[in-house]
N, C-alpha and C positions, 0 to 999 in steps of 0.2 A: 408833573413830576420833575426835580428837580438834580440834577447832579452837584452835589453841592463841595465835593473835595476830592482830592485820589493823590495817594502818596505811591512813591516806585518802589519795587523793592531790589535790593543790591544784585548786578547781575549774577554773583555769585551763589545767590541763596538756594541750595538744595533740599526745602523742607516743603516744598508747595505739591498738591492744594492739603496735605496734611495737616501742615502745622497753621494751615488758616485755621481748620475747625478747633484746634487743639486751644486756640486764641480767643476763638468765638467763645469754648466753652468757659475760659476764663474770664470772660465778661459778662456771662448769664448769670454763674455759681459765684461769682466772689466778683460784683460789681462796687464792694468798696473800695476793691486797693486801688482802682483811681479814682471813684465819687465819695468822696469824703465826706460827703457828708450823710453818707447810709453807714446803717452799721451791716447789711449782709441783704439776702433775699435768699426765697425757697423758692423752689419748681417741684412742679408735680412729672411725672414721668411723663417723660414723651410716647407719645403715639401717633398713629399715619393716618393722613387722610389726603386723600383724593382728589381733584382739580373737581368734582362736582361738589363734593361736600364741602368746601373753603368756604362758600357764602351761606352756611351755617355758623360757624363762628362770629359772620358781621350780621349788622341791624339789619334786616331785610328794608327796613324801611328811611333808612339813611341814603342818602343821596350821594355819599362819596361809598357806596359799596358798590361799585361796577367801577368806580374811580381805584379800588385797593384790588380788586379781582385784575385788573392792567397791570396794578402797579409789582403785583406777584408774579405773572405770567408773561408780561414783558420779556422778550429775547428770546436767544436761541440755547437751550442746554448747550453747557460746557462739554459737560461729560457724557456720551453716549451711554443710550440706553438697550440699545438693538431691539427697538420697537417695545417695548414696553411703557406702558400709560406712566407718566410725570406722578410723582406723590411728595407728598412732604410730610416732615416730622413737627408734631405741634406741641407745645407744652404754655404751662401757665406759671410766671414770675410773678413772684408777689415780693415789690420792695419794703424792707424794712428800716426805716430812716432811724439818726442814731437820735437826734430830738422830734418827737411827737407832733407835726406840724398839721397833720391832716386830720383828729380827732378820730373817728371810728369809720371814716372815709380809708377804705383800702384800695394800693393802688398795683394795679398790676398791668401786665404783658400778656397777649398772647406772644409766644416766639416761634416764628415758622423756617424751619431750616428746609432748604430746598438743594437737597444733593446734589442734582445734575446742571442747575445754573450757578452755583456755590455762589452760594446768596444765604442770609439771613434776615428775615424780616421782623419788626418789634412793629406789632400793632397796639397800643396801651388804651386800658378801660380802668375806669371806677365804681366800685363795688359799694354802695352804701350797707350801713347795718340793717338795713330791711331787707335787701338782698336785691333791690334794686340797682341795676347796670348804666353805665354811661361811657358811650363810648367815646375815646377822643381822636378819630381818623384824622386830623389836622394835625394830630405831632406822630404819625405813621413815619417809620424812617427805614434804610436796610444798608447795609453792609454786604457789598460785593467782591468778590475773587475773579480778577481778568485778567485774561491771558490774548498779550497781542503779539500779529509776529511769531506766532512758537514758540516765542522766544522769554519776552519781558512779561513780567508782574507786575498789577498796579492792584489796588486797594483803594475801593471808592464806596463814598457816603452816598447815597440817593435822598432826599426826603420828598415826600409824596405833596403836603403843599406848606414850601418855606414861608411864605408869602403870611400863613393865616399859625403859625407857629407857636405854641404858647410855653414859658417858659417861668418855670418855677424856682430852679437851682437845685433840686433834690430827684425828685419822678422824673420832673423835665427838662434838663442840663440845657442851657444857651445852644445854639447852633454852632457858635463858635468855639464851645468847647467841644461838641463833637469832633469839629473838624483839628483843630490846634494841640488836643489835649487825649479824645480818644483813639483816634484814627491812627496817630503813629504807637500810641502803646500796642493796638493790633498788631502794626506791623511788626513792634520789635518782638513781639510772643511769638510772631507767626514766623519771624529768622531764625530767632534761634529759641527752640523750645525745651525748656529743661524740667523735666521730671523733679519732682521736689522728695528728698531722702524722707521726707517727714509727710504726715498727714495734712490736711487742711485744717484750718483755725476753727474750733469749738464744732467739731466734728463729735463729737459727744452728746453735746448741749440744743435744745432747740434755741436756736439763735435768737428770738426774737423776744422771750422770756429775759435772753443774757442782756439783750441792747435796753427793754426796758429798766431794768435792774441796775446795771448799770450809770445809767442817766443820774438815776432818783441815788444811788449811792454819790456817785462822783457830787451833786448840787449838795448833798445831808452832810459830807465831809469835804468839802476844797474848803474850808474854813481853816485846813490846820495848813494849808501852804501857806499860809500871813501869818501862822504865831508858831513854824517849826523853829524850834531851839538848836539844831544840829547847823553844822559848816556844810553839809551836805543837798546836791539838791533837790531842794520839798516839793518839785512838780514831779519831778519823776518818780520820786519814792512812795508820797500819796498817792497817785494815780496809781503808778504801778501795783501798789495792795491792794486799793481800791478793786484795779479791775483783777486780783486775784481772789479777792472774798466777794466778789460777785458770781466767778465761775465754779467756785466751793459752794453758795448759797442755793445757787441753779443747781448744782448737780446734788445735793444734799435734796431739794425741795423733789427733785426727781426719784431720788431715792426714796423717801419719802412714799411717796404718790404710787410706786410698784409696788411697796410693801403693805403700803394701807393700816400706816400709820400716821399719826400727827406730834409722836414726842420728838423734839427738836433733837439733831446728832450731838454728841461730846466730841469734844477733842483736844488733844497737847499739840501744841508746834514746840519742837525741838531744834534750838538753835532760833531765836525768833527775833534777833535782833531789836532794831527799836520798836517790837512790839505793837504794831500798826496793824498787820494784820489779825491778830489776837481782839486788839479794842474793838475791831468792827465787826469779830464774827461773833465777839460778847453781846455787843452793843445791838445786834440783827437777833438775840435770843439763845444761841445756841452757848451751853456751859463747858467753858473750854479754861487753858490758861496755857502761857509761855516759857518757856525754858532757856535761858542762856546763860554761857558762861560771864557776862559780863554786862553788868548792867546799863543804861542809859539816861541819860539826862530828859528825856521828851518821858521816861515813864511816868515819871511824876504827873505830868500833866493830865493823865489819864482817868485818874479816880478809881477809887479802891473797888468797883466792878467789874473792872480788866488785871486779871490775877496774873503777873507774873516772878518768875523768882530768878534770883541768879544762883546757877550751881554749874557745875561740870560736869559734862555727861559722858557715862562709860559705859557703852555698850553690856550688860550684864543682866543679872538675876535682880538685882537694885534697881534698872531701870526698864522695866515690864508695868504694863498700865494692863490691869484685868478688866481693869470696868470702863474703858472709854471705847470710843465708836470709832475713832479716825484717829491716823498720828501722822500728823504735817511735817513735809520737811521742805521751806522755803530758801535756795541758795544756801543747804544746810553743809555742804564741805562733806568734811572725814565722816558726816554722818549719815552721808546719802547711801550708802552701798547698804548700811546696818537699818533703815529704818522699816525695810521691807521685813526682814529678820525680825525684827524686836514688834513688829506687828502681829505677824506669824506666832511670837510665841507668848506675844500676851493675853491671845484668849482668839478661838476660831471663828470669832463674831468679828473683830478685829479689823478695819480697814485702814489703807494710806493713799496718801498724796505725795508725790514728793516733784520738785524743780530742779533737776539739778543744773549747777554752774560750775567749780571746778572739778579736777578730775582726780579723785581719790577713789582707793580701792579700801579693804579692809586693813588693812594692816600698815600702809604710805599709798602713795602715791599710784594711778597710775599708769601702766606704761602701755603702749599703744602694739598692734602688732600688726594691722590691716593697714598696706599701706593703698588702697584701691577706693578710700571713702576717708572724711573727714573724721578728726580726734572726735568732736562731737557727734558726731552718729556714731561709732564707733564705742564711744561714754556711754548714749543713751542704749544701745542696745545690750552692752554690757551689764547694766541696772535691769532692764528688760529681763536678762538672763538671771542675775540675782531673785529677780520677784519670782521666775518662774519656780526656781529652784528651791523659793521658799513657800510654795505651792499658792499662787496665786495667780488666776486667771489675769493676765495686764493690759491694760488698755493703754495706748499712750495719744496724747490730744495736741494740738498747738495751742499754745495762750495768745491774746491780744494786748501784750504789754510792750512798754518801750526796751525792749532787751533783746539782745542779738541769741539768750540761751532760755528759749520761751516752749521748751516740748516737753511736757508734763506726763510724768509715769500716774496711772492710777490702777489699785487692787481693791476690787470691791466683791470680789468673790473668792473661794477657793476650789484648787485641780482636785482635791481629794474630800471623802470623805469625813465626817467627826471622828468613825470610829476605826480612821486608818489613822491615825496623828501619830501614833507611837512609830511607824513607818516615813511617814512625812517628814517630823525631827531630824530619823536619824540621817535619810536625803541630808539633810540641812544643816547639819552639823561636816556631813562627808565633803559636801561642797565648802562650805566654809574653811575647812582642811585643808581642800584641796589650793584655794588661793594662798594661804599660807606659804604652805610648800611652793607655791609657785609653779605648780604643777596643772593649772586649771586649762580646759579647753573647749572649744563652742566659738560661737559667734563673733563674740564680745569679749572675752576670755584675753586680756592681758600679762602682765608679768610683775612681780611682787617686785619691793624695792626696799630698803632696809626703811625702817619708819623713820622718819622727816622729825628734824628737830621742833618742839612746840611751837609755832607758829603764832602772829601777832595778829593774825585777824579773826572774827567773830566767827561765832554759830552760822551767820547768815549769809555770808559768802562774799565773795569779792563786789559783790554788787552792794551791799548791804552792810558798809561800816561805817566808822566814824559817827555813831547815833549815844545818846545820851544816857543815864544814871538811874538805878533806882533800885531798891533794896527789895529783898523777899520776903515769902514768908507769911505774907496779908491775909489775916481773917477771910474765912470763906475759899482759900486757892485749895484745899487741901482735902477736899470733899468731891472730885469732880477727878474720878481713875486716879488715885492715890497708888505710888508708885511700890509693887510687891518683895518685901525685903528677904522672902519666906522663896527656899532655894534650897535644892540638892548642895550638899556639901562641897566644895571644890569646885561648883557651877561656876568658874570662871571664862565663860567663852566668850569675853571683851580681851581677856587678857593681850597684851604688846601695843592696842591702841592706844595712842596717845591723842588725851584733849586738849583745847585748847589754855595757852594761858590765859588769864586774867588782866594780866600786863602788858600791855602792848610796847612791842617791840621796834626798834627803827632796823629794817633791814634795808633797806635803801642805797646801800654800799657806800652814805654818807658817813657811819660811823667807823669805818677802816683808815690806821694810822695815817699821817699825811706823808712821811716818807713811804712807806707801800705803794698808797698809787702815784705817787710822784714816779716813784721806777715804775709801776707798768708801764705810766704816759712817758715816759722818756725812752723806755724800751721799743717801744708801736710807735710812736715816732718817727725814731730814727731807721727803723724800719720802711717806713713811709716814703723817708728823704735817700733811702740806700745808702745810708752810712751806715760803717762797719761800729760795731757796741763800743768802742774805742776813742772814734771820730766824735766831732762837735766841741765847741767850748763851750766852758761853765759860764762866762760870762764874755761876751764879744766886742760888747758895747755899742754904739748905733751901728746902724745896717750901714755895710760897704756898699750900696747900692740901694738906688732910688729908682721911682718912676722913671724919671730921666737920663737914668744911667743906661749904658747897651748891657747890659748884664741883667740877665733874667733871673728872678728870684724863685728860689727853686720851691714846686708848688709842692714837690713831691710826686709817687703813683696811687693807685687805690688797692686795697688789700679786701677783701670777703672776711666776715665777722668768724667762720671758720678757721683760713688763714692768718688772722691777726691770734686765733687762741692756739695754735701752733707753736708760735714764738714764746709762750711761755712755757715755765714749768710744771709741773703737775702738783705741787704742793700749792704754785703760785692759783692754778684754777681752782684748786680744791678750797681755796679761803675766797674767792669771788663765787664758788657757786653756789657757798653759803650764805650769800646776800641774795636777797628778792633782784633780779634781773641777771642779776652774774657779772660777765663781762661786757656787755653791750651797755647793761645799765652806769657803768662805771664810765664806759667809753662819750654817753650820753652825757653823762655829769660833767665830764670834764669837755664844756661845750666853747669855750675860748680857743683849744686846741686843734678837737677833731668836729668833723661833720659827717654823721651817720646817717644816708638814705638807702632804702632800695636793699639793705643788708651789705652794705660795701663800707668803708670807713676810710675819709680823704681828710689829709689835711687842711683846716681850716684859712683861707684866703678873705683877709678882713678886708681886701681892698675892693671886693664886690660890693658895692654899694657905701661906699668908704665914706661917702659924702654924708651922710645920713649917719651910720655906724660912728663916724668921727666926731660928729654932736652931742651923741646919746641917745637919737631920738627912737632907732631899733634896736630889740636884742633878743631872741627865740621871736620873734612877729611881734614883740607887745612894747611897749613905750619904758623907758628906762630912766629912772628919775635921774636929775644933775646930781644928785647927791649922793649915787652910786659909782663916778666915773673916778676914777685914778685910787678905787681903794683897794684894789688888787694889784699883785706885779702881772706885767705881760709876758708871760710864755717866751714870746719868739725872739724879745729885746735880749732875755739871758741864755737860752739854748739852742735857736733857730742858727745854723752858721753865719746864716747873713744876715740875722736881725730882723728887727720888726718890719716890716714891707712897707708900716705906716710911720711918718715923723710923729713924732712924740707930744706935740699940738693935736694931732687928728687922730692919734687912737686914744680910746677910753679907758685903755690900762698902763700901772705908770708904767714907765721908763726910766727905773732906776729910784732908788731908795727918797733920792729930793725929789722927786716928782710923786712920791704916796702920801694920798690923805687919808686922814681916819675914818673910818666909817660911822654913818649916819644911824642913828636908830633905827632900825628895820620898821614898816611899814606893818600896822596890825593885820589880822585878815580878817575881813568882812563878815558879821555874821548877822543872820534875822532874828532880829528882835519883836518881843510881842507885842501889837500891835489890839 
């Protein structure tokens, strides 16, 4: 036996030996998030067994099973037991890798937690498809909790024999990565242990179905990361649909397999941007089609078996799907709070999906009230309370995509009866009222806001624009939950939502006149500099002061992005906060002036790093072509009191009307071509 590592933990750390197990557990249940190269693992429930029955578990007839029965019983318990017999909790890990490497060879753990020496042991076997065993007591290892001194914690690797250690990179990780790689993630779980707001990833799903599925989707489709047409980019975007029409496919097949049927589910995704998850859940068999206000360029590529159309959707009696099975809402915006609604009342067979990413309510935006948990939990349980209230029992899952807003609502049953519906409704109508008025309350339960001027991004969310073209309409979409025009008269209960436009708009705060933000920045400025609205001249001419001179140039103080919207007026905030960022985003633009970290806003001193900055060779971290420099005026040469900090050879902006060149052709931007 060997001691082969042991990290200390901070004297400070108040979580032991709790938040040891709390770490262990994290590395039984969810040994991908540091081996990457698994997609997950199952355990069977634990159960207790007994220092005599332990060498029932191993080969009787191995020759390292007196060598594993030491390697468990070794030491003295930690924790007393006042005379009661030692037992430990046993369970069986079965790793699931995320590519296929071991054929119908399955590989598993036993896991033996041992309470009173806070110790966990991984004894690992192989399972052939005969049912024949193999065990491997040479890569036998454990994870121990020691306490020295009363005092200090340490955290240590044991391995039973390093010497004869075998190592694969997937089942059986290096030695070195034990020690380099897993050992301190234990410990940082075990300092500080945080409850997660959200459930665990494909807590739904049997994992091992999702990882295979997965694989075989991601190889069938990375083809379109070389011929995506969009400025956007094509690993994230394809993967990320990828792995979301694999978790739809899995839980669809599941669906499936309870009800004991085999006809494949329908479905609309509403808002479906470039249309990527639609081709694949076509393209997988299932008759579905897409819906966005705006079409895309990559459509085309798709071929006329991936139905989608461009229209604008409005919440109403017009857009009810009686005959489809699921209505998707991917990063759908203004349409996440409605498509549990609009599922509810297109027919009580009716199921959804939805992801949500930003945060709209029915009517705008919106507005948070809990300030003891994050907007996003806060969002998601909000929707939560939507679906309940439109009587659907809600599941909510974590996805495995590259997205920071990955916690999936799903309704796949309903709270009431068929023949309560007329009672159901009017719930549902009361509640939807009730947001209106802005009178709603619950959990999740926010505050209405007057609706938001039409907006210039997609169906699909802040995550999902900038994607390509293509017209609707195409033979064959229109057969598959055809949308119900047939409606109580005056049935307007979309009415005040607004869709998106068609037109994308530049809100950006680049398109606000140049005198406008000339005076904010000269306003925050001279604020900056504690000069009175009065003080400064229009034009100074070179700085009265050099490096060289005793006179300090003044750098200015720092103000809070709160504090600087102070100084203006209320008409003046009300025209920034009509631009996508508001006032920070203006503050950002105007990036020769001010420097924005940390939420504070300091005048910019170009003399940090002057030597470099004075070349060209930086500017926001990235390289600045020569054919950018002197074609703007500099700021601080015309309104800084003292002038530019930098002589007019070493800064990049001119100095004065003979010192500006014209500018150079802007530079195109990169796009992939197909290949």
């Amino acid at each position: 036996m060997t001691k082969l590592h042991e990290v200390k933990f901070p004297a400070e750390c108040k979580t032991l030996p709790d938040g040891f197990w709390s770490a262990v557990d994290v590395w039984i249940k969810k040994p991908h998030v540091v081996n990457k190269r698994l997609c997950g693992a199952t355990e069977t429930p634990s159960e207790e067994v007994g220092t005599e029955n332990l060498g029932v578990l191993l080969d009787p007839k191995s020759t390292y099973s007196h060598d594993v029965l030491s390697f468990l019983t070794r030491g003295h318990p930690t924790v007393l037991t006042h005379g009661q017999e030692n037992t430990w909790t046993f369970s069986v890990r079965t790793f699931i890798p995320k590519v296929n490497c071991y054929g119908s060879t399955s590989h598993k753990e036993f896991v033996l937690k041992d309470f009173d020496r806070l110790q966990v042991t991984f004894v690992p076997f192989e399972e052939l498809a005969s049912g024949e065993v193999c065990q491997k007591i040479a890569n036998v290892y454990q994870i121990r909790l020691v306490q020295r001194d009363m005092e200090e914690w340490f955290l240590e690797l044991r391995v039973l024999a390093a010497a004869d250690w075998a190592c694969d990179g997937v089942a059986y990780p290096r030695l070195v990565w034990l020690s380099s790689t897993l050992l301190p993630r234990l410990l940082r779980w075990a300092a500080e242990p945080t409850a997660s707001q959200f459930k665990s990833t494909l807590s739904l799903l049997p994992v091992e179905k999702y990882g295979r599925m997965y694989q075989q989707l991601k190889e069938k489709y990375r083809a379109l990361v070389k011929v995506w047409p969009e400025v956007t980019d094509p690993e994230k975007f394809v993967y990320e649909d990828v792995a979301i029409a694999t978790y739809l496919l899995v839980l669809w097949g599941e669906e499936r397999a309870e009800k004991g049927v085999t006809d494949k589910q329908s479905f609309v995704d509403l808002g479906c941007g470039n249309g990527l998850l639609v081709h694949i859940l076509s393209n997988e068999g299932h008759p579905g089609k897409g819906i966005d206000v705006r079409r895309r360029k990559i459509w085309d590529m798709y071929g006329p078996q991936t139905c989608l159309e461009e229209k604008a959707i409005t919440p109403g009696e017009g857009f009810l799907f009686p005959a489809t099975d699921w209505l998707i809402g991917n990063h759908s915006d203004e349409l996440t709070p409605w498509i549990p609604v609009m599922a509810a009342r297109s027919s009580f067979a009716c199921r959804y999906f939805v992801l949500p990413c930003c945060f709209f309510d029915f009517y705008g935006k919106f507005q948070r009230r809990r300030c003891g948990t994050s907007q996003y939990k806060e969002y998601i349980d909000y929707i939560t309370e939507v679906s309940q209230a439109s009587g659907f029992h809600t599941d909510e899952d974590c996805l495995r995509i590259p997205s920071t807003k990955r916690v999936c609502l799903v309704g796949k049953s309903r709270s009431y009866a068929p023949c309560d519906g007329d009672q159901a409704e009017e719930r549902r109508a009361s509640y939807i009222q009730s947001r209106r008025s802005g009178s709603g309350s619950g959990s999740g339960s926010g505050s209405i806001v007057p609706p938001r001027p039409p907006s210039a991004t997609e169906g699909d969310g802040g995550e999902h624009d900038g994607d390509g073209e293509r017209g609707a309409g195409d033979s064959g979409c229109h057969d598959i939950g055809d949308m119900d025009p047939a409606g109580p008269p005056g049935s307007d209960w979309g009415a005040g939502f607004q869709p998106r436009e068609r037109v994308e708009k530049v809100r950006n705060c680049a398109a606000l006149p140049r005198d406008f933000v000339d005076g904010v920045v000269l306003r925050v400025a001279k604020a900056l500099l504690g000069l009175a609205e009065d003080e400064g001249q229009s034009n100074p001419g070179p700085p009265t002061s050099t490096a060289a001179d005793d006179v300090i140039w003044n750098q200015g103080e720092s103000m809070s992005v709160r504090e600087v919207a102070e100084l203006l007026d209320h008409s003046t905030l009300l025209r920034l906060k009509s631009e996508c960022g508001g006032l920070q985003t203006l503050l950002k633009n105007n990036h020769q002036v001010f420097r924005v970290e940390g939420g504070r806003v300091h005048i910019r001193d170009w003399r940090a790093g002057s030597e470099e900055r004075g070349r060209g060779e930086v500017k926001r971290g990235r390289p600045v072509a020569s054919g950018a420099l002197k074609t703007r005026s500099c700021w601080f040469h015309s309104q800084h009191p003292q002038g530019c900090p930098l002589e007019a050879p070493q800064c990049c902006f001119a100095h004065g009307p003979q010192d500006l060149r014209p500018s150079t052709k802007p530079l195109k931007k990169m796009k992939w071509s197909a290949v």
